[in-house]
Residue, then its C-alpha position, 0 to 999 in steps of 0.5 A: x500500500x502506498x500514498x501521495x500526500x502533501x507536505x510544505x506545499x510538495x507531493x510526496x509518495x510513500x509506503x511502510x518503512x520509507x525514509x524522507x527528507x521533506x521540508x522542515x516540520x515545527x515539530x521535535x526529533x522523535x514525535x509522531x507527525x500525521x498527515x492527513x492531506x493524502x491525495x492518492x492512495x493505492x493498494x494492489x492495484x486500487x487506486x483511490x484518488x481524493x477530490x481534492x483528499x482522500x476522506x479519512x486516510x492519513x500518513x503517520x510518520x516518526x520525525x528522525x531530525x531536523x537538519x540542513x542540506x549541503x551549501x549552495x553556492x551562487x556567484x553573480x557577475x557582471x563582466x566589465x563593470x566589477x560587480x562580483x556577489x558571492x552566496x550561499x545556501x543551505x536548505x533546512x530539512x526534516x527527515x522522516x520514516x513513515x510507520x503506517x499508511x491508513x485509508 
């Protein structure tokens, strides 16, 4: 069985037992997170589709941690003129293990 639902504004899909890394979560390492915004929901060949959910189906996963991604490095230049900016980026991160997927 597996799901797609939506969290921070992306779609992800899942099953039991899957590692994510989705948008960070206000949330503590080792609480429960829910989701229940699943747009799809599928099962040996079933497929649910929601309008615009999936009425009473949910995604319940364990908050591993909370961390950053690699740097980003963005260089801006305008040739003959001396400008030069140089930045960087580091994307904040939440890493998840899905426990169960209910429809």
């Amino acid at each position: 069985m597996y799901a797609v639902f939506t969290a921070g504004g992306k779609q992800y899909k899942a099953s039991e037992g899957d590692v994510l890394y989705i948008e960070k979560l206000d949330a503590e390492a080792g609480s429960t997170v829910k989701f229940e915004e699943v747009l799809l929901i599928g099962d040996d060949g079933n497929i649910t589709v929601g309008d615009p959910f999936v009425k009473g189906a949910y995604v319940e996963a364990t908050l591993e941690k909370n961390g950053k991604g690699k740097k980003v490095r963005v260089f801006k230049m305008k040739p003959k003129k001396g400008y030069r900016k140089r930045m960087g980026h580091r994307q904040p991160y939440s890493k998840i293990t899905v426990k169960t997927v209910k429809a």
